[in-house]
NUKOLDO-849565 format. One record per atom (N, C-alpha, C, O): x negated, y negated, z negated. Coordinates in pm, whole numbers, plus 50000, padded with zeros to 5 digits. Layout:
N
XYZ...
This chain:
485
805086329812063803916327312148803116340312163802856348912079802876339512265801916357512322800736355112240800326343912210800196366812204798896369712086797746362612164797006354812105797586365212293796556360012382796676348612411796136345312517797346338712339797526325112373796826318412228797226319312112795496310512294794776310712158794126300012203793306300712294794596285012120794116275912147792996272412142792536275712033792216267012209790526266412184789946251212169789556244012260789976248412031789436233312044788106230612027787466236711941787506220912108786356218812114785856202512091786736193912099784916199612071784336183712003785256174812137785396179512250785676164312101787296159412150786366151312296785476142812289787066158512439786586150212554786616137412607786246133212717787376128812459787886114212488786546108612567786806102612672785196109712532784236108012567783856105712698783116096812740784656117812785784146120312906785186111412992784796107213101786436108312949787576102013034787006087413047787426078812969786306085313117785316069513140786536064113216787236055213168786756069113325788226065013393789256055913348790186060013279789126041113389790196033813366791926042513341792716041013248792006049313432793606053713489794066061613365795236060313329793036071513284793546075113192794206067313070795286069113013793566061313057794286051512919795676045413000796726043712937795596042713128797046036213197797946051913162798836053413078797536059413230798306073713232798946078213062799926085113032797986071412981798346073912847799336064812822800546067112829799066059412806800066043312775801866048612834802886047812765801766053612972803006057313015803596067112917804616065612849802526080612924802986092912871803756084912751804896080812774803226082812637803376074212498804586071712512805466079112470804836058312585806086049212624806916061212651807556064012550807146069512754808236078112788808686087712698809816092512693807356091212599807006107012508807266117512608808236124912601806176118012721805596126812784805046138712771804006137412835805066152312718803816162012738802856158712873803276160012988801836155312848801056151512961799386157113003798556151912927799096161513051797566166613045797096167113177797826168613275795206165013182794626163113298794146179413322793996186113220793936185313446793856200013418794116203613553794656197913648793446216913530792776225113675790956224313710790086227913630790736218913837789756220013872788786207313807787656209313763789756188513811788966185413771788376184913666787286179313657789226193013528788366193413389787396203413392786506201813309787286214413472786506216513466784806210613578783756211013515784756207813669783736198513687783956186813631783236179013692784746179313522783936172913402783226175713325782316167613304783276188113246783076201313180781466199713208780516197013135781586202613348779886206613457779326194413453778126195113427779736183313471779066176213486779496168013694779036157813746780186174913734780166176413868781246164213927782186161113854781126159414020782046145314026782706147114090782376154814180784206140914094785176143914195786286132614123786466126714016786936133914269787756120714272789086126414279790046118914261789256139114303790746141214280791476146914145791426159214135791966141914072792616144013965793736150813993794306149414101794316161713867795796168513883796216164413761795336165013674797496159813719797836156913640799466170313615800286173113702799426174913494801006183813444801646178213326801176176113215802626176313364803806170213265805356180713204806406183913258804836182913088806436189713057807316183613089807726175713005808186184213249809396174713269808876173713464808506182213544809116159213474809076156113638807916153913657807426146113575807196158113739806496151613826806396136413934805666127013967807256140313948807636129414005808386116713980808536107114055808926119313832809146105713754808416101313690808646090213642807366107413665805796106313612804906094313683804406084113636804926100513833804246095013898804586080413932803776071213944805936079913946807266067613973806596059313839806056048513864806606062213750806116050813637804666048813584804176041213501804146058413664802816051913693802076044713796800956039613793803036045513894802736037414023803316022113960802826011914008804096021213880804996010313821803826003513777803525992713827803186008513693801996004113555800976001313639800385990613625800526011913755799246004413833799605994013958798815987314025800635994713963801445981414117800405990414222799415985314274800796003114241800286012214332801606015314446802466021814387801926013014566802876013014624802596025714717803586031214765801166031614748801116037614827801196056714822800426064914871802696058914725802996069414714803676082614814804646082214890802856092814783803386097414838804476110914775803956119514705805636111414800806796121214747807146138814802807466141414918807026147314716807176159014781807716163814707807216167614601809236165614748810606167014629810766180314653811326185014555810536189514742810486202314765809206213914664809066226014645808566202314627807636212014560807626205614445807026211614356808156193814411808226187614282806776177714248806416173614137806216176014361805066170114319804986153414402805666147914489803716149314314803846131914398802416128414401801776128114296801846125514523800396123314512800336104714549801006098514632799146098714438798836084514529797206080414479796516083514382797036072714589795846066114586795336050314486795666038414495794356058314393793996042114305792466042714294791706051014244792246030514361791176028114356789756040514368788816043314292790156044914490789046054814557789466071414488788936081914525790396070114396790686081914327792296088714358793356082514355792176098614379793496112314456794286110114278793736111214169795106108214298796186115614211797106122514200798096116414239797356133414164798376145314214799096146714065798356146113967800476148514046801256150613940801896158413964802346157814079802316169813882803496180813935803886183213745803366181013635805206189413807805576194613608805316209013606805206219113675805266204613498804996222413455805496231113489806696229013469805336242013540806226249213599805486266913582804326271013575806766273513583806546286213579807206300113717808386303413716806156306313821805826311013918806676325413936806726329313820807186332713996807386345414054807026347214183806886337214254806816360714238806126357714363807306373014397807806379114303807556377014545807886384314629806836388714759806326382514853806796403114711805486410714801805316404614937804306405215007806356399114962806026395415134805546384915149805126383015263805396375515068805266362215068804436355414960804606355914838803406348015040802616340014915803406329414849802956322014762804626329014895805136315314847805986315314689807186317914702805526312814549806496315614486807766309314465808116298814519808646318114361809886309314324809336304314234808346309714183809836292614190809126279314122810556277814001811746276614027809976278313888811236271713775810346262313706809116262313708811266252713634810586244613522810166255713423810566267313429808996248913298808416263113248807336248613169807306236913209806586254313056805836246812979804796243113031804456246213145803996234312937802476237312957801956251213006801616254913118802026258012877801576273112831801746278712980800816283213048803266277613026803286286713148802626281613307802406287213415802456266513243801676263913395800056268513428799346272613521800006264913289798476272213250798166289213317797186293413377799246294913283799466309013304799166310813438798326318913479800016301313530800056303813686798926303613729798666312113814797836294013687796446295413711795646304113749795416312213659794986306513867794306314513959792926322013879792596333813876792166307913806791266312413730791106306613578791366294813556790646316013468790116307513319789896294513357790526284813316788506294513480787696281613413789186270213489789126258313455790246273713572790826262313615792066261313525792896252713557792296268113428793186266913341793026259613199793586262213093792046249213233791316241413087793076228913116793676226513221793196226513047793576210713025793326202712939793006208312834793316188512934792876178612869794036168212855794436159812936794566172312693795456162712645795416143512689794426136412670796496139512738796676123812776797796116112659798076104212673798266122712568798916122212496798536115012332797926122912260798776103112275797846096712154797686103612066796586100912019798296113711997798236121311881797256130911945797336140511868796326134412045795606145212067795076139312142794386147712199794786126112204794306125812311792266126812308791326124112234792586132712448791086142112472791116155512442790156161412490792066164212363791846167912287791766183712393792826183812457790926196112429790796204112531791666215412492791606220012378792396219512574793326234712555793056244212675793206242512796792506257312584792036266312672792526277012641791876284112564793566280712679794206295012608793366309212659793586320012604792466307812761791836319812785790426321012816789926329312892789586308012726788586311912686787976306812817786886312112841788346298912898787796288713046786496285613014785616292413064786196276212935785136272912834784096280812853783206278712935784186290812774782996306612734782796307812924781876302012981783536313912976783736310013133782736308513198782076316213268782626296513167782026283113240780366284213162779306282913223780476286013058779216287612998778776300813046777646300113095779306313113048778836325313127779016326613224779276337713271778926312713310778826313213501779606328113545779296338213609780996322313458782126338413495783216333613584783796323813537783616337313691785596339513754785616351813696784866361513687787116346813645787956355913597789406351713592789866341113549789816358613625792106356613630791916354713460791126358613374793226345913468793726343113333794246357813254794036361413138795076365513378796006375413388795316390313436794096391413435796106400513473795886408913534795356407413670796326406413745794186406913740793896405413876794596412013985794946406214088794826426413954795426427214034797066423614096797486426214209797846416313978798876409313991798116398514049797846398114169797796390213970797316380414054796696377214171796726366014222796036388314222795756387914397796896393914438797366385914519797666404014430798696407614509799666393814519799936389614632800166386914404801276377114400800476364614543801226358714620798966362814550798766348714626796946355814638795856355114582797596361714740796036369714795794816360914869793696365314896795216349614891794266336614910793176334014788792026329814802793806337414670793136336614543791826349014555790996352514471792016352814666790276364014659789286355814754788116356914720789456349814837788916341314894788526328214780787486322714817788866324514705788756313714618788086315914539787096308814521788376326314462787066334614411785616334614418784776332114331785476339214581784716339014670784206328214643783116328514585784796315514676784536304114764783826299414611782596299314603784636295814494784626295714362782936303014311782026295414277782736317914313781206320614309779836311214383778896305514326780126312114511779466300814599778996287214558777816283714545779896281214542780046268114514779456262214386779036250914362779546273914306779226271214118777976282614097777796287413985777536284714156776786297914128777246307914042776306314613999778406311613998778936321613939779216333113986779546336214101779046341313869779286361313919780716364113898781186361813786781576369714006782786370413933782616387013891782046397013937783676382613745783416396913691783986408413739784986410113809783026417713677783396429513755784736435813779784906443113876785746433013690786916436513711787816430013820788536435313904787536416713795787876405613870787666412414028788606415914098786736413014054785556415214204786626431714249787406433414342786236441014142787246451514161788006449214224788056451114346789116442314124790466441514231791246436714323792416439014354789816424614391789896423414502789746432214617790526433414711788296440114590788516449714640789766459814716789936464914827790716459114548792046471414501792826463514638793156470014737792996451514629793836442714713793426436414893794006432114993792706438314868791916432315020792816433615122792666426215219793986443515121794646442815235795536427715222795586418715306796076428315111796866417115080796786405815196797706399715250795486405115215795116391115284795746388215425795816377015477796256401415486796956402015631798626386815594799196378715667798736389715478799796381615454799516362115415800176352815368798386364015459797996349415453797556339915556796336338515568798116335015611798056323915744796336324115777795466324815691796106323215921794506322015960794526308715922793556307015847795176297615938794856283315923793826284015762792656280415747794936290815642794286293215529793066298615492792066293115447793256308015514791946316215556790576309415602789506310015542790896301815742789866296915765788836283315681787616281415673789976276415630789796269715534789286270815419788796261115362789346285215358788446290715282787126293115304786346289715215786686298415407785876301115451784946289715546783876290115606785836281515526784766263915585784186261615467782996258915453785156262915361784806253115210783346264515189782226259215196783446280315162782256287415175781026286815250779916289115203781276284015361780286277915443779116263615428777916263415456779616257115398779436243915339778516243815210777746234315194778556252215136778076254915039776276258915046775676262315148775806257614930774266259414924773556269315000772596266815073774116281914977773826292915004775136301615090775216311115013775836303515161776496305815238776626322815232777716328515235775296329815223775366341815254775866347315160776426357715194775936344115009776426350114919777586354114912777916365614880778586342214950779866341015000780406355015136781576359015146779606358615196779726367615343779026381215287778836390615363778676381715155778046394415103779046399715014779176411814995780156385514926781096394414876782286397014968783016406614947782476389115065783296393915154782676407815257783486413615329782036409815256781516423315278781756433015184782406443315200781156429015078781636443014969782786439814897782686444514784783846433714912785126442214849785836441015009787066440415005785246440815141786406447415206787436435715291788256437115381787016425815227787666414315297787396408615453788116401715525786126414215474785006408915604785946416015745786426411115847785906430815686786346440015758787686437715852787816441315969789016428215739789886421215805789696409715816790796404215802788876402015835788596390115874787876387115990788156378016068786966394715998786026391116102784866402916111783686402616077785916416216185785676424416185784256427416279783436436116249784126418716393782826414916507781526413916374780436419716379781836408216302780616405016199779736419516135778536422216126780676425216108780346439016002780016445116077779136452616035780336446916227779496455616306777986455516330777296464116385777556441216264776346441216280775416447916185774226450716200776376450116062775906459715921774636472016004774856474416123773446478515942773216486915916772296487216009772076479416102771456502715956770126504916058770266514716134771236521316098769706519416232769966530016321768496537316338767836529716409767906545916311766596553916329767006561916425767986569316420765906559916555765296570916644763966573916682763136565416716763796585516676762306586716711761276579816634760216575816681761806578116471761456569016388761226557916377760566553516282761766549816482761746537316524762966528916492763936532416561763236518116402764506514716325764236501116411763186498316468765396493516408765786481716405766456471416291767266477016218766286460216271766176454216161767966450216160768666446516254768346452915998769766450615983770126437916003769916428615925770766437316128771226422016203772576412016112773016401016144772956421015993774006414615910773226406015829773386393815826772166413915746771396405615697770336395915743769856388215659769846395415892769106390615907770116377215958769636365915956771626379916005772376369016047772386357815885772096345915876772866368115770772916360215665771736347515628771946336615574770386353615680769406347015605769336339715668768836330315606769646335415830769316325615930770286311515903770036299515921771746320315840772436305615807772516303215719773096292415705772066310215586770606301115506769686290615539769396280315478769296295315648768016285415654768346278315684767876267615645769546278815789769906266115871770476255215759770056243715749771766262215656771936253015544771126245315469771516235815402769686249915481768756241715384768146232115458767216225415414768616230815575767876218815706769246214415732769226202115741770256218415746771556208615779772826211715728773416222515715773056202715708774866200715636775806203915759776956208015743775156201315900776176204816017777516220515958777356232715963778226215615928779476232915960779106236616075778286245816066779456232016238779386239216310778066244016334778006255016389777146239116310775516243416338775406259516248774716268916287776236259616127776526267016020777086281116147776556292116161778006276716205778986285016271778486290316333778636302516343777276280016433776646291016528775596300616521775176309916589775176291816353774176304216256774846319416276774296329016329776076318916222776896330216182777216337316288777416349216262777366333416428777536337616526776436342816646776636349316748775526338516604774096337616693773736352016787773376353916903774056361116663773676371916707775086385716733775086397916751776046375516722777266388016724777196395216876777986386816919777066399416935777096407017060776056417817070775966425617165775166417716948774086430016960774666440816931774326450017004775216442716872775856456616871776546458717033776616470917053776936452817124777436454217219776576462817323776856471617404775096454517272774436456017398773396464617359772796467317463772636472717226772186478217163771706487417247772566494917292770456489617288769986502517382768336507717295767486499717255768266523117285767156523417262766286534817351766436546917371765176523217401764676525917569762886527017534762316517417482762226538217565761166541817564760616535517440759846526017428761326544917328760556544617249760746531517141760206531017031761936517617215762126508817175763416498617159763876495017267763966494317063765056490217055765576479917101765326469917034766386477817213766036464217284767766454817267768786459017213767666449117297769176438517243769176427017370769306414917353768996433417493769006422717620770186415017658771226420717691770076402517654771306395817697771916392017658772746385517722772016394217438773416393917345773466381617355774636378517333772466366617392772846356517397774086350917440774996345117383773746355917607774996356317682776416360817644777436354017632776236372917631777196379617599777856371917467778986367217476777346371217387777766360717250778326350417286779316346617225777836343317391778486330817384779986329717497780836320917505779866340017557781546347517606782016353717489783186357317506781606356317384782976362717285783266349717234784456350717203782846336317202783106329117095784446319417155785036311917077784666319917240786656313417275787416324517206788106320817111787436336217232787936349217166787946349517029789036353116982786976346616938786826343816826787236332816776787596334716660787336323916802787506311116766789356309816768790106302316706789626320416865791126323116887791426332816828792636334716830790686342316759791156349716660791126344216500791786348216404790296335316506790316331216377790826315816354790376309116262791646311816431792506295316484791486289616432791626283916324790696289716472789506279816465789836272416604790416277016702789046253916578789326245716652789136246716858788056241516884789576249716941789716253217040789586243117164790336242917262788336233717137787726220717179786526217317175785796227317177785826205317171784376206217144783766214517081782966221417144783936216816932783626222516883783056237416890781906241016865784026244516926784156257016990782776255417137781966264017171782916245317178782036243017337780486242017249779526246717310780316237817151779096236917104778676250017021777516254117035779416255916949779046269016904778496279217013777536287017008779666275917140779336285217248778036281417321777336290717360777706270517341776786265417391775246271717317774456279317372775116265517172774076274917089774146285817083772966289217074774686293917081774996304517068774346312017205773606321717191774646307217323773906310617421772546305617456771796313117519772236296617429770836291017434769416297317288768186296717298770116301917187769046306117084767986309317135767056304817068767586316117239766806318217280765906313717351764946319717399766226301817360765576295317498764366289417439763396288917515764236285217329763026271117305761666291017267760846291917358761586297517210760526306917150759956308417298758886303217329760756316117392760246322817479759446313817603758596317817682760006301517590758656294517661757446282917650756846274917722757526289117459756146285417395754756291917422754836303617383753766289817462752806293317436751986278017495752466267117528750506283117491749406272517490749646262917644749836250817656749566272017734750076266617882751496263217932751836263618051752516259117800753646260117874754226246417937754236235917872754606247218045754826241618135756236229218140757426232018123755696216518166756636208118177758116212218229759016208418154758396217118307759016223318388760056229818316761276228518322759206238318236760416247318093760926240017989761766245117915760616230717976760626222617858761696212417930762846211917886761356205318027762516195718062763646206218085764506205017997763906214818164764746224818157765556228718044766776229518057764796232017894765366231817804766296214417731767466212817695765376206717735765846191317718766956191317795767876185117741767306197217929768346191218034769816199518021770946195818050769396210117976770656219417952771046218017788772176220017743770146215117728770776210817555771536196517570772736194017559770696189717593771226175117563771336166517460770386158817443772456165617370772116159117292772206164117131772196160017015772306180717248772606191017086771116200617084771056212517055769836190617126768956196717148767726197916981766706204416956768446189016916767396191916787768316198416692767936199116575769666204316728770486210516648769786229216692769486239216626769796225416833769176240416915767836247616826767646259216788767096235916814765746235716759766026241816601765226250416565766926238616519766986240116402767236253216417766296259916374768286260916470768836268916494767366278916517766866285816428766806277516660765916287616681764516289216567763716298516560764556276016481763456280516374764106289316251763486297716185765326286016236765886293516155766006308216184765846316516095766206310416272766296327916314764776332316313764726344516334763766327916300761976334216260762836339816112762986333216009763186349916132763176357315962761946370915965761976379715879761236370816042760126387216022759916383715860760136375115775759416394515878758966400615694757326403015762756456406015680756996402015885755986404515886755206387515911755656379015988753976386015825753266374415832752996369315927753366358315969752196378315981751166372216159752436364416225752656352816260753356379916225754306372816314755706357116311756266349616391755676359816171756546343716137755306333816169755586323316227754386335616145753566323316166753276321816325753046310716373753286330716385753166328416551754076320516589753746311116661755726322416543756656318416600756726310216548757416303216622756456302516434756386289016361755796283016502756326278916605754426284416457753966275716544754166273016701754116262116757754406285716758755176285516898756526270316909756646260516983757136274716817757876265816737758016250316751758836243616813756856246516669755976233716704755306231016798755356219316836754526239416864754366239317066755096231917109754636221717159756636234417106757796231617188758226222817135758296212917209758716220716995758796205316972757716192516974758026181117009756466196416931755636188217002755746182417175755746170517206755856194917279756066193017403757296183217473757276178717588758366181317372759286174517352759326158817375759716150017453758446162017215758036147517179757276140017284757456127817275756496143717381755416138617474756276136817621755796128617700757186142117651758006145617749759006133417774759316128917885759536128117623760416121417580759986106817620760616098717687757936104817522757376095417525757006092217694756696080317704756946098617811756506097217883757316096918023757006089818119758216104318020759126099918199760656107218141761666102718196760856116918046761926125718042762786120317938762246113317852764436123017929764806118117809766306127217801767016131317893766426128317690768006137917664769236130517739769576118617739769726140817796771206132917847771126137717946772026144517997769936135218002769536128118174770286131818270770636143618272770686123618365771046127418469770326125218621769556115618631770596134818754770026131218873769816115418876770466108718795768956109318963769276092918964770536096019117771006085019149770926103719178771456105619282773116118619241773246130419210773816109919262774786120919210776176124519338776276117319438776696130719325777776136219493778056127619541777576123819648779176120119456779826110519514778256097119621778516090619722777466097419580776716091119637776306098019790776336092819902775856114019740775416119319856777026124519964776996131420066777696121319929779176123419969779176108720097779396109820218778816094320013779176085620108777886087520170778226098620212777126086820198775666088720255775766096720386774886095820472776676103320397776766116120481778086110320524778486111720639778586105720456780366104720512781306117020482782286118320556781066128420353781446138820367782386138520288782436128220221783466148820263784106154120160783466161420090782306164020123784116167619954783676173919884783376189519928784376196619919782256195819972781866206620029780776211319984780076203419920780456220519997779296230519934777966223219963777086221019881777976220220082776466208320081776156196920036775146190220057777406194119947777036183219854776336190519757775346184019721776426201519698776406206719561774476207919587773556202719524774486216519701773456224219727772576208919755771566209619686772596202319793771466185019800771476179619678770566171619655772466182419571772456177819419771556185219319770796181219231771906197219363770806208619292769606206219323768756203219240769366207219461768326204619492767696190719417766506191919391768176180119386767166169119364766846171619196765836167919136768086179319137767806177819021766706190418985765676187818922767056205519035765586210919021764446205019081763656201918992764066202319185763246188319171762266181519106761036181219113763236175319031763016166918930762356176618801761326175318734763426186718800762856189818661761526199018674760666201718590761716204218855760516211918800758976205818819757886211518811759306191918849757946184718901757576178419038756696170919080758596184819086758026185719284757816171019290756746165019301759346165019278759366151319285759426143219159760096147219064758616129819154759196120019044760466119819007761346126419063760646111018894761656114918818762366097418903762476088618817762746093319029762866082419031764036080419129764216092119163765026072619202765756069519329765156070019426765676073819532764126066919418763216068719572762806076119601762546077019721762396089119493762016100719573763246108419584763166117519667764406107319521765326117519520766526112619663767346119519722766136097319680766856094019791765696105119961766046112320054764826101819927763836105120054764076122620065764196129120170764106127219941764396143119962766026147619979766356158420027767026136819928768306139819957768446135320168769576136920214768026133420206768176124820340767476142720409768186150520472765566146020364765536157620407765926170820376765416179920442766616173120301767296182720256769106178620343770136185420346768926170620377770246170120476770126171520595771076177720642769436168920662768906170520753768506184420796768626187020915768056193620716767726208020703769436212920702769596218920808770646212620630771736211520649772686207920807773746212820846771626195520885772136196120956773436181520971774326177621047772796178120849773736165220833772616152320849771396152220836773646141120884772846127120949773576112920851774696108120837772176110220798773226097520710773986085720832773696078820929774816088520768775806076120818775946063820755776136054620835775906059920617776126048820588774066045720504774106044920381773336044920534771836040520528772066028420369771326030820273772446023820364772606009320300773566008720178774225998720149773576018620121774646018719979773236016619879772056019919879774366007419779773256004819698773166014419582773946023719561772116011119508771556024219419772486023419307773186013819277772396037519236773256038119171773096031819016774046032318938
């Protein structure tokens, strides 16, 4: 046995296995004389305290004859078999069960995928990405509960540490996804990974070209999701990972002085915004368009009398994000339509706050958001990051201007969604027309209109102005008598 293999027993976790399934899972092991143990991620959020429903179970031997006689013992039919990887997952009673045997790993530079042999406990333990996920918890009667930590997971976990079981930099070169996990792993637990650890991600960062975007991105959802988000996009910044990932991002790094006049570092000020947004919503994509809000300033970056100006990156931002979303196989559907959508609008609710602002701007904003209009709202309070007082508090309250103006807008004739009460196909039979440019131009017309006040918000005025606005066109209703829509 290797010198560094040093069992670590601690006051026995029988305690914590409240879980019916274990004592079933025992009962099998027993009956068969199983090596059997619970281990990976969920002993350690037992450990924490932290709840989770998916269990991994390792067996010196099959996995999958494991699982076969425990589906037997629970009259669980709904298994599922994966004879290629040796593993068998099924569902009991609201709880994931995953079984694989023990097994011991080699990896080939080109490929995250290893060669797989049978191999002990000890060596499955080994394969383990991190200490704290290399705890297991004996299922076995002569030990049962009983915790095995050959590398000190435990201490770990108590010094809010990641750390490889192994050499890191073997271990990120062999399954370079494991620096992202890391990552994701600090985030999630509030832990520092150690400095060596963090190093040789760094050493490795290229590695990651060899890992599928599907993966990747998936890492970086699970990071997202998380409490604090930016922490996660600060170590992918400093060891180097950002740079091949989402290289548009890092451009936003840094300050630029002219004429002693700086502009505020848009990496960090992106970080703190989807912060804020995380502490007002669980939305991911709301998350996404945090992260994205401001990517196009570097594009458009001008500094003009004296002043640093960033005109337009809205726009411009919300044309890179199909591009992005296709560089990083991110979902290429709604989703994507709503990032792009916020992403271009951030701007809209600040700039037409003040004391006099006008129905007009406000339904305007209501009519082009829709029903992603209090997601918009979150979004634009979240980006108030000044460091200067007067001014976060102006825009607060500007802020509340506009959602107040909302609220009264809502209560009184206006409502999200909305549509013309008069729509083509109507002004199409009305006229007797095909589809032609003077439908569009009598549609526009009723709906600016509407929003900007001229006319009520009703069929009768939008019928009386669709008839003179056709007429100005040059067109004559023909059918008078269609009923309303």
């Amino acid at each position: 046995m290797p010198p560094y293999y040093i069992v670590e027993k601690m006051a026995n976790l029988r305690h914590k296995l409240t879980n019916p399934v274990f004592e079933q899972i025992a009962q099998v092991a027993d009956t068969y004389k199983l090596e059997t143990y619970v281990i990976g991620g969920f002993v350690r959020d037992l450990i924490m305290d932290i709840p989770s429903k998916d269990i991994d179970f390792v067996v010196a031997g099959s996995g999958i004859d494991l699982a076969q006689k425990v589906a037997d013992k629970l009259r669980c039919k709904n298994v599922q078999y994966y004879k290629n990887f040796g593993t068998a997952m099924l569902q009991y009673r609201g709880t994931e069960l995953e079984f694989v045997g023990a097994r011991k790993e080699s990896y080939d530079r080109n490929s995250r995928k290893p060669i797989v042999e049978n191999g002990t406990i000890h060596d499955d333990q080994l394969r383990r990405d991190f200490t704290i996920n290399a705890l297991a918890i004996s299922l076995n009667r002569s030990n049962f509960g009983e915790l095995t930590d050959p590398f000190d997971g435990l201490g770990d976990i108590k010094r809010g540490i990641i750390r490889t079981p192994l050499d890191p930099d073997i271990t990120f070169s062999d399954d370079p996804l494991r620096m992202l996990r890391a990552i994701r792993f600090a985030c999630r637990l509030g832990f520092n990974i150690q400095a060596e650890t963090e190093n040789a991600i760094a050493r490795n960062a290229k590695r990651i070209e060899i890992v599928s975007k599907e993966r990747i991105i998936d890492e970086l959802n699970k990071i997202m999701v998380t409490a604090k988000p930016s922490r996660g996009f600060m170590l992918l910044m400093k060891t180097g990972l950002l740079d091949l990932i989402l290289p548009q991002l890092v451009k936003l790094k840094g300050v630029e002085i002219k004429e002693g006049r700086a502009h505020k570092d848009n990496f960090l000020h992106t970080l703190q915004v989807i912060d804020n947004v995380a502490a007002m919503s669980d939305n991911l994509w709301l998350r996404w368009a945090a992260l994205f809000h401001d990517i196009a300033k570097p594009n458009v970056k001008k500094f003009v009398n004296g002043t640093w100006t960033f005109h337009s990156h809205e726009f411009l931002g919300a044309k890179m994000i199909p591009q992005i979303f296709k560089q990083l196989k991110l979902p290429l559907d709604s989703k994507m339509k709503y990032v792009q959508k916020l992403v271009g609008m951030h701007h809209r609710a600040i700039p037409i706050s003040n004391d006099d602002i006008s129905d007009s701007a406000v339904r305007r904003l209501m009519y082009d958001a829709g029903d992603d209009l209090d997601d918009l709202l979150i979004l634009c309070r979240a980006d108030i990051t000044s460091k200067i007082e007067e001014k976060r508090i102006r825009f607060l309250n500007n802020y509340k201007i506009v959602s107040q103006k909302i609220k009264e807008l809502e209560q009184k004739d206006f409502r999200r969604n909305w549509q013309p009460p008069i729509d083509g196909n109507y002004i199409m039979q009305t006229f007797d027309l095909t589809p032609c440019k003077s439908v569009g131009i009598i549609k526009d017309c009723i709906k600016d209109s509407i929003l900007d006040g001229v006319i009520e918000n009703s069929f009768e005025a939008a019928y009386q102005l669709m008839v003179e606005k056709g007429s100005e066109l040059g067109l004559k209703v023909v059918n008078p008598n269609i009923p309303k829509q």
